[in-house]
VEXDREN-2710 file (C-alpha; in Angstrom, 1 decimal):
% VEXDREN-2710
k/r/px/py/pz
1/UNK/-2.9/-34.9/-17.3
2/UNK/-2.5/-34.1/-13.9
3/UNK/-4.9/-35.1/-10.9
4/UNK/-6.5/-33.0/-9.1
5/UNK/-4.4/-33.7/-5.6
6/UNK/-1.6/-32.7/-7.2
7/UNK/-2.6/-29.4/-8.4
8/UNK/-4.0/-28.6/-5.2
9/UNK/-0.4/-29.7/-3.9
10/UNK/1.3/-27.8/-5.9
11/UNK/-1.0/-24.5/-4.7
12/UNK/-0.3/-24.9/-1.2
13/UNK/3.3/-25.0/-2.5
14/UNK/3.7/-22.0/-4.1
15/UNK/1.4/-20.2/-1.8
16/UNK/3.4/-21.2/1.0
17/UNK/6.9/-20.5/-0.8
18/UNK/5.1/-17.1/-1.8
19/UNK/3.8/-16.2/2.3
20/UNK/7.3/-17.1/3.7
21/UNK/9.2/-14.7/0.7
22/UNK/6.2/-11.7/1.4
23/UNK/4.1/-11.9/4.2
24/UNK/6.7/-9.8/6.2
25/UNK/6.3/-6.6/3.7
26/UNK/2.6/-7.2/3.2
27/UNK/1.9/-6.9/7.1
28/UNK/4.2/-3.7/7.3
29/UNK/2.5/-2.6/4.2
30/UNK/-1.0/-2.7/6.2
31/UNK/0.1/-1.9/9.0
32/UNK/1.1/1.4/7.7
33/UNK/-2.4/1.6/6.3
34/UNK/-5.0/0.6/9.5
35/UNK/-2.0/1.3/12.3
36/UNK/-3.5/-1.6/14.1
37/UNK/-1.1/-4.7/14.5
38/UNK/-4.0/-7.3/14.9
39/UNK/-5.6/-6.0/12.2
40/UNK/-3.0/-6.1/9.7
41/UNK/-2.1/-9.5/11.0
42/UNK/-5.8/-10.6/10.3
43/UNK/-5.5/-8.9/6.7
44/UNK/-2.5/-10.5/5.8
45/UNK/-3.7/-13.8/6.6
46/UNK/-7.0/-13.0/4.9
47/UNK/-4.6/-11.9/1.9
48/UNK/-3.3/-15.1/1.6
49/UNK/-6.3/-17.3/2.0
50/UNK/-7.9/-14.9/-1.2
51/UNK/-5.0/-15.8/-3.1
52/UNK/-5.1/-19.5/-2.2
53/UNK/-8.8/-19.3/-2.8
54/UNK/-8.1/-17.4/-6.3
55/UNK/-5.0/-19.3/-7.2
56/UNK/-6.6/-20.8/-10.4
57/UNK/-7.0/-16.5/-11.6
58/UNK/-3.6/-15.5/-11.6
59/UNK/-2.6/-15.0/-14.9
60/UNK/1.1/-15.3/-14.3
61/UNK/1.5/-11.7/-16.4
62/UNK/2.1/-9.7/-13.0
63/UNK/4.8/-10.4/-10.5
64/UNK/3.6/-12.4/-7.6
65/UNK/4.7/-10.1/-5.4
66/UNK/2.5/-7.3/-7.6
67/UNK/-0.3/-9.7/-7.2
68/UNK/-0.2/-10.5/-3.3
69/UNK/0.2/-6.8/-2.7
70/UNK/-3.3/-5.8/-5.4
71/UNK/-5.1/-8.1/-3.3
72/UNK/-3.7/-6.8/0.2
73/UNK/-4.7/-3.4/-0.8
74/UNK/-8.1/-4.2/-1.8
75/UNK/-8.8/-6.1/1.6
76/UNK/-7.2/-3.2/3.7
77/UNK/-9.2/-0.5/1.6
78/UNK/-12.6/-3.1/2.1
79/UNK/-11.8/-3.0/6.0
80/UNK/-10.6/0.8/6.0
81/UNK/-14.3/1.8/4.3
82/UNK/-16.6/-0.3/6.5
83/UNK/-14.6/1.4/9.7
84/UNK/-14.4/4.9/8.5
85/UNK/-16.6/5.9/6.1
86/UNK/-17.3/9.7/7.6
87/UNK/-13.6/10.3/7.1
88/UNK/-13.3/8.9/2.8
89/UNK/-16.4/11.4/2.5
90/UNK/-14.5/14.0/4.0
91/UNK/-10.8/12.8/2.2
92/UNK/-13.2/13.0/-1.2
93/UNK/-14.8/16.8/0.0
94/UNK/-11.5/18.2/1.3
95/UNK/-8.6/17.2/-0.8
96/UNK/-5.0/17.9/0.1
97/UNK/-3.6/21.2/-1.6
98/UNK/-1.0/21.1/-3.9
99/UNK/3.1/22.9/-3.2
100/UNK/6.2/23.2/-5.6
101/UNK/8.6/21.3/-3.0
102/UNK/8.5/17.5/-2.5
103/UNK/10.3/15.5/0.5
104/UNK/11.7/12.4/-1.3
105/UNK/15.0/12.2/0.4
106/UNK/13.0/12.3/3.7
107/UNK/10.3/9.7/2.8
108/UNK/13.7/7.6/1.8
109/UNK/15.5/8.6/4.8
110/UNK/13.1/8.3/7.7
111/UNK/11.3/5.1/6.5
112/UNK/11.8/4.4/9.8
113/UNK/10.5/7.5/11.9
114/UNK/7.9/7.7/13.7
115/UNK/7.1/11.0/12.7
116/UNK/6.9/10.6/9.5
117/UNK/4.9/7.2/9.4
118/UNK/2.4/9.8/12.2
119/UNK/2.5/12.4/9.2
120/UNK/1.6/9.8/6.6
121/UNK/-0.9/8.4/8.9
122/UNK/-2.8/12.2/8.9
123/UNK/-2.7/12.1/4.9
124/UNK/-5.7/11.4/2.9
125/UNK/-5.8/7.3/1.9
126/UNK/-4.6/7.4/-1.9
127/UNK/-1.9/9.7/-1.2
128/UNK/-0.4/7.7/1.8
129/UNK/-1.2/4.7/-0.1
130/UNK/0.6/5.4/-3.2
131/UNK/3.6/6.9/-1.0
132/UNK/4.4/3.8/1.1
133/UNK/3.7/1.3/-2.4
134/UNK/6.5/3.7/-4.4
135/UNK/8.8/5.5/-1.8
136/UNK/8.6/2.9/1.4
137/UNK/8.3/-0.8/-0.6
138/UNK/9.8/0.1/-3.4
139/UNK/7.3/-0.6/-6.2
140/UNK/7.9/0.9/-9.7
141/UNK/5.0/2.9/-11.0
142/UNK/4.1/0.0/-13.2
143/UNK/3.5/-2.4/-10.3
144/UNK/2.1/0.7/-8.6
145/UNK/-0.3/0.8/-11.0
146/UNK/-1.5/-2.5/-10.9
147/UNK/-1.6/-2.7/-7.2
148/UNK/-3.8/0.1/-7.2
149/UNK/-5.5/-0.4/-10.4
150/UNK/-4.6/3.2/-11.6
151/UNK/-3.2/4.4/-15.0
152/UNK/0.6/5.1/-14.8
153/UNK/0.0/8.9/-15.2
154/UNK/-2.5/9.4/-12.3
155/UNK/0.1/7.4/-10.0
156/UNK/2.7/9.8/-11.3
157/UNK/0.4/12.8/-10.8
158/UNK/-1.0/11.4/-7.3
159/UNK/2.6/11.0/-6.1
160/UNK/3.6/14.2/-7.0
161/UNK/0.2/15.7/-5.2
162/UNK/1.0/13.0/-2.4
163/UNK/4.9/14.1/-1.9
164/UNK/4.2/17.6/-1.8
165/UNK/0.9/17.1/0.9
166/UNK/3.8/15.3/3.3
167/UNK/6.0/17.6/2.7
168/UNK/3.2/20.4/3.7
169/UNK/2.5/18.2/6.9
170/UNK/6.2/17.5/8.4
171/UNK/6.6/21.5/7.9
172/UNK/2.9/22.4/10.3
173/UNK/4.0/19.8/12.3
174/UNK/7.7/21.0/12.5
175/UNK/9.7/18.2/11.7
176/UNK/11.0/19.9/8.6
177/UNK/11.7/23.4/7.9
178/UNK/10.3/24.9/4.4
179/UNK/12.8/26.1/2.0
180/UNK/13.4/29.6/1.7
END
């Protein structure tokens, strides 16, 4: 049997391995959520920490990676309710309508632009949440899924609903031109 020094050795190990292989996407992935740089840069460290902290609860069925980001999105969704909680109510009241065309390519192609990362920012929190897990980092609706703690279908049916409110936005806001 192990002693205890070791196990807490090999912790800080893997935790360490697992900040230098992901901290990089988590704090993009944050950022994208609060658009504040030392705020996600707080949340990512506080992402780490939790998963130091609840090391011993990681079941080893998910990916790391799946993991890191589940616990990522719960502290950013924690810090994104105690900021604005007028705006969920309204995001709950108010939600997006739904259109026939969706802007893949785009989300693919700009990942970069500024105008669509402002576009995403004006979308309601599950939609620009499940857009920047499947179409920015690259998640599979699986790992989606688990990050969010949502069934596969309503991640399917959210990111259709989610693509199609983007797509609505670039077009008021002029940066794409609707299909005739």
């Amino acid at each position: 049997m192990r002693g205890r020094g070791s196990l807490s050795s090999e912790r800080k190990s893997e935790i360490t391995e697992w900040y230098q292989q992901h901290s990089d996407s988590i704090f993009r992935y944050i950022l994208l959520m609060v658009r504040d740089n030392q705020q996600a840069e707080d949340l990512t460290q506080e992402t780490f920490i939790k998963a130091f902290n609840y090391y011993d609860n990681f079941e080893r069925k998910a990916n790391p990676k799946t993991w890191l980001f589940r616990i990522a999105h719960n502290l950013t969704i924690d810090f994104i309710r105690k900021q604005k909680p007028l705006e969920l109510l309204k995001d709950l009241v108010f939600p997006g309508k739904n259109t026939n065309n969706t802007p893949e390519g785009i989300a693919e192609i700009k990942e970069n632009s500024t105008e669509l990362y402002q576009a995403l920012g004006r979308l309601k929190s599950p939609y620009r949440e499940v857009i920047i897990l499947r179409k920015i980092r690259e998640f599979s609706i699986e790992e989606t899924g688990e990050i969010l703690n949502w069934p596969q279908s309503k991640v399917k049916n959210t990111l259709f609903r989610a693509l199609s409110a983007l797509e609505k936005q670039l077009n008021k806001e002029g940066i794409i031109h609707e299909k005739n």
